[in-house]
C-alpha positions as CSV (number, residue, x, y, z in Angstrom):
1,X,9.7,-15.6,-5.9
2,X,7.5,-15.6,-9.0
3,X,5.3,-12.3,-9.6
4,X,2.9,-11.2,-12.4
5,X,5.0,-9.4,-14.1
6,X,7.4,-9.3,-17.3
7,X,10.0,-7.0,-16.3
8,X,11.3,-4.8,-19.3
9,X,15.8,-5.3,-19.5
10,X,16.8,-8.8,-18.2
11,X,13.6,-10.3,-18.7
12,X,13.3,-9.2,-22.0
13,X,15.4,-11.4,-24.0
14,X,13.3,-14.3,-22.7
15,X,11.2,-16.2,-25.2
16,X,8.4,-17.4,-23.4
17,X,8.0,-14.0,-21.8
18,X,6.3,-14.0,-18.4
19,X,6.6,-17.9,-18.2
20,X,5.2,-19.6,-14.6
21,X,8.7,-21.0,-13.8
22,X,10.7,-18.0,-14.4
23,X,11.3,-15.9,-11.1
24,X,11.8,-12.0,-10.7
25,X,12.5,-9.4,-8.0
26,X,10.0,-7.1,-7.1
27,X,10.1,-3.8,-9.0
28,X,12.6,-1.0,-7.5
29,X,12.8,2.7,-8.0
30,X,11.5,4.3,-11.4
31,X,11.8,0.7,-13.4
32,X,8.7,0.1,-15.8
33,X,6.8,-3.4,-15.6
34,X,4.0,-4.4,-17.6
35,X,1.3,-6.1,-16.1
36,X,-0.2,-9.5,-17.4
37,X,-4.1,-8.7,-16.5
38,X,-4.8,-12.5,-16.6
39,X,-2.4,-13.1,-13.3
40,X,-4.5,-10.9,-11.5
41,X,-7.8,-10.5,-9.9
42,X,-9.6,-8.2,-7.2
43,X,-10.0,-11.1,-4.7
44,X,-7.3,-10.0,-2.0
45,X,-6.3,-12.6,0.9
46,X,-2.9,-11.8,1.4
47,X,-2.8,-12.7,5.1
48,X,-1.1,-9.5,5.7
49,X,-3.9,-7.7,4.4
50,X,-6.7,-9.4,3.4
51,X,-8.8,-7.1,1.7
52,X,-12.8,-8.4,2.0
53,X,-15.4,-5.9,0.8
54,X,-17.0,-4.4,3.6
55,X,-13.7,-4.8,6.1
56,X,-13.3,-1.7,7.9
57,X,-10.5,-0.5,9.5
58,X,-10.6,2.5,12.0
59,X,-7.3,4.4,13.3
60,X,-5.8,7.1,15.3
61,X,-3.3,9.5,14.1
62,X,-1.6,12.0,16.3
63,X,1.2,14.2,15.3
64,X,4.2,16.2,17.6
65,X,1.5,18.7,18.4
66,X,-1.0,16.6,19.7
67,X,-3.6,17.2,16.9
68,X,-5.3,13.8,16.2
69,X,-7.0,12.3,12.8
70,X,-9.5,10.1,12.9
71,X,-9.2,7.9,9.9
72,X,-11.8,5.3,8.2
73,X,-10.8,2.8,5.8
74,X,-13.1,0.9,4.3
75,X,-12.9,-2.1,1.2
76,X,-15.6,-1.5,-1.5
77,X,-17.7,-4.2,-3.4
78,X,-16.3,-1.5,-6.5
79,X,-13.7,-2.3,-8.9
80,X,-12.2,-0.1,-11.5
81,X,-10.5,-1.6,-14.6
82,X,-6.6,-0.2,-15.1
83,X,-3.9,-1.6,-17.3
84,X,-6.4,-4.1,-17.8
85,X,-6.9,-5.2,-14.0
86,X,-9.5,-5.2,-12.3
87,X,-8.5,-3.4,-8.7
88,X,-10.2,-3.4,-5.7
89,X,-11.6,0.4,-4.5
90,X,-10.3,0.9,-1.0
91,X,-12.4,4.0,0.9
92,X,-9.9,6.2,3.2
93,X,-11.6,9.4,4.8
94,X,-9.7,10.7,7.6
95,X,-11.3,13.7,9.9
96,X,-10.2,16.1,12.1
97,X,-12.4,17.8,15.1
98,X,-15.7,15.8,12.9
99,X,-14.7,17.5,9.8
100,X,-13.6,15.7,6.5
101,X,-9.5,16.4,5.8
102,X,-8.5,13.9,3.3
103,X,-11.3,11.4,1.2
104,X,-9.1,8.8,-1.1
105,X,-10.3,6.0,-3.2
106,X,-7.2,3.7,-3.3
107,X,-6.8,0.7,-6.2
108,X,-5.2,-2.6,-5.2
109,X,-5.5,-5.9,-6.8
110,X,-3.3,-9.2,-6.0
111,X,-1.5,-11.5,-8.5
112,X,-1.5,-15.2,-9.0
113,X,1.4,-15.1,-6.1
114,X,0.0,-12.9,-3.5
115,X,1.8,-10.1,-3.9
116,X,-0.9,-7.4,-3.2
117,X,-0.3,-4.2,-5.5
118,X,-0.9,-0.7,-5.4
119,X,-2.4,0.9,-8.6
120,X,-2.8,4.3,-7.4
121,X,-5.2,6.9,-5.7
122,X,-7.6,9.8,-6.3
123,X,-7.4,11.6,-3.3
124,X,-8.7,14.9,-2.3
125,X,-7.3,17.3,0.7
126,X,-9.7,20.0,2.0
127,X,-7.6,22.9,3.8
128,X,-8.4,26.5,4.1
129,X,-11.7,25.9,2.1
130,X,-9.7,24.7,-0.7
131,X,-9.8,21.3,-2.3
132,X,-6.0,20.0,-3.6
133,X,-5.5,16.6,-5.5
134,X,-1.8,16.7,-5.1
135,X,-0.7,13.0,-4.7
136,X,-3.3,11.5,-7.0
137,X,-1.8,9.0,-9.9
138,X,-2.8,6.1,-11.8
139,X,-0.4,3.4,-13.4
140,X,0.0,4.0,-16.8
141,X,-1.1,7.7,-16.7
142,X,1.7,10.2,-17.6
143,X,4.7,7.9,-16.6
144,X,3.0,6.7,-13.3
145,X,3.9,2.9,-12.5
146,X,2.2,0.0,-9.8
147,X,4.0,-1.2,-7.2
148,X,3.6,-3.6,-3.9
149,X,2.2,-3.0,-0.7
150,X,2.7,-6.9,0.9
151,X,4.8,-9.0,-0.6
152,X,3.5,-12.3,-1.5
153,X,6.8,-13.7,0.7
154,X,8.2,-10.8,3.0
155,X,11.4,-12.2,4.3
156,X,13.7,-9.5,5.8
157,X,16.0,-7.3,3.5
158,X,13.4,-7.8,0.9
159,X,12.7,-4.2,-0.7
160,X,10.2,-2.4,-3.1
161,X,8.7,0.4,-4.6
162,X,4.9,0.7,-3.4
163,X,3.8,3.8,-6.2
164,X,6.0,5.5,-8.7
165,X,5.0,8.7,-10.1
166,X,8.2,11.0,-10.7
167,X,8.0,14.2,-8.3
168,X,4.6,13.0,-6.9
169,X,4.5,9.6,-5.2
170,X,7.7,7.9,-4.7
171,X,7.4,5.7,-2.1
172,X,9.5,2.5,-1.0
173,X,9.8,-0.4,1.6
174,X,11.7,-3.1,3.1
175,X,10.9,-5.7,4.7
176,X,12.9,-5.2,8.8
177,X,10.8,-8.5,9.9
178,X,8.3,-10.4,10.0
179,X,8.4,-11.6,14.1
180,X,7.2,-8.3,15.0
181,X,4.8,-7.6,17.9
182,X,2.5,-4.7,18.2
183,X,0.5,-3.3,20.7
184,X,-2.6,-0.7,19.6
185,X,-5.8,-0.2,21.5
186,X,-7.2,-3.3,19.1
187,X,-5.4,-5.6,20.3
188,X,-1.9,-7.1,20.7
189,X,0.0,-9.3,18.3
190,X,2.8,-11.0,17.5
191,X,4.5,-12.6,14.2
192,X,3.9,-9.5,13.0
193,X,5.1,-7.9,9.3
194,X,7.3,-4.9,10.2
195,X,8.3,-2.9,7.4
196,X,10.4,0.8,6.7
197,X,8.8,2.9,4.5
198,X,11.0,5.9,2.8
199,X,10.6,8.1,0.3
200,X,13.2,10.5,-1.5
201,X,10.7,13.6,-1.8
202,X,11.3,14.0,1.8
203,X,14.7,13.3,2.5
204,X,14.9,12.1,6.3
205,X,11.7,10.7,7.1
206,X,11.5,7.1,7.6
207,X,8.5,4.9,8.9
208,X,7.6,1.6,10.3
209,X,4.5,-0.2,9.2
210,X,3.4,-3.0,11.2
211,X,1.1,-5.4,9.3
212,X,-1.3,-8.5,11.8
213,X,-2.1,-11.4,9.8
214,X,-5.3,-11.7,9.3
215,X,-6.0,-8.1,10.1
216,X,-4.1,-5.7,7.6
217,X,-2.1,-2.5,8.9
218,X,-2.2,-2.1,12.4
219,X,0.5,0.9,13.3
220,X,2.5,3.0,11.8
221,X,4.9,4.8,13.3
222,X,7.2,7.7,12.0
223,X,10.9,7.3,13.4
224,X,12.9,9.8,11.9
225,X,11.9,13.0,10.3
226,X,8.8,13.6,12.9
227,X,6.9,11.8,15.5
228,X,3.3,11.0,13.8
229,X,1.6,7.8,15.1
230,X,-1.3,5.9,13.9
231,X,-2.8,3.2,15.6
232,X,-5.6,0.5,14.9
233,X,-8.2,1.1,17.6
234,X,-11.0,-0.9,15.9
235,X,-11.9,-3.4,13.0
236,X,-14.8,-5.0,11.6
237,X,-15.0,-7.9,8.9
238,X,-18.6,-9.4,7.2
């Protein structure tokens, strides 16, 4: 599989660089990639998750306790330059009880492949009438590398890093199938992407993301290390 990027190490020693025929793994762990801007634009049609501005995405979230999240995601007609690339602004607010617990602005562009990449977050948490940004990074700020969210070509045992900022967002997936089904109050599907997402700042917790084509995300679903659920129960597309 082919990906927009020149991978520092092995790929290094090649001439021609980032060449068109030359293939690469998608990046792991800490590793550093540079990005080649011109391989990437803002349009996003990964059928996985195809990101068109003004697609809007609503879930629930409920936790072991039975408190429930109502979150919003939203694609913006915004785009904000980083590393060179111009990356889509995704809107996420979630609320609790009509109040406003979490408002995000998430990046993601998609290479010449497909691969759809995650260039990082400002997010904001409101709790106890305080406001924490904890979990915000931004490639290339203060060691903070991109990573994939969908895979141009999932194919099970296929793994990845999604973000990559050292103590802060460390997050990683791999592919478990893509023949899933899933069943949320949107609707039912099948052929579905089903991936496990882990991450080694918590130790334990493991998660499965179900991905519709031509939909995007449409559960999520915490097997180990809790019991959180989040479930599409309505989408809209201009």
């Amino acid at each position: 599989m082919r990906t927009a990027l020149c991978l520092l190490g092995a790929l290094v020693a090649l001439a021609a660089g980032c060449a068109s025929d030359e293939s690469a793994s998608l990046p792991t762990g800490a590793e550093h990639v540079d990005l080649d801007p011109t391989r990437f634009g803002a349009t996003i049609d990964n059928p996985y998750w195809p990101m068109r501005p003004g697609s809007r995405w609503v879930y629930r979230e409920t936790d072991a306790d039975g408190n429930e999240q109502r979150i919003v995601v939203t694609v913006t007609g915004r785009t904000k330059r980083i590393l060179g690339v111009d990356a889509r602004v995704v809107h996420d607010v979630a609320t609790e009880d009509g109040q406003v617990v979490e408002d995000t602005y998430d990046w993601y562009a998609q290479d010449e492949e497909g691969n759809v990449w995650y260039l990082g977050e400002d997010t904001k948490a409101y709790e106890d009438g305080g406001v924490s940004t904890e979990g915000s990074w931004e490639a290339g700020v203060d060691g903070a590398e991109a990573g994939v969210v969908v895979p141009a070509e999932p194919e099970p045992g296929l793994r990845y890093r999604q973000e990559h900022l050292q103590g802060e967002a460390e997050d990683a997936a791999e592919v478990l199938s893509v023949d899933g089904r899933a069943r949320v109050p949107f609707g039912s599907f099948d052929r579905v992407l089903v991936t496990r997402e882990t991450t080694p700042l918590e130790p334990g917790l493991v998660e499965h993301k179900s991905y519709a084509k031509g939909v995007g995300p449409v559960r999520a679903v915490t097997v180990a290390g809790g019991s959180d659920r989040e479930v599409l129960v309505a989408f809209d597309v201009p």
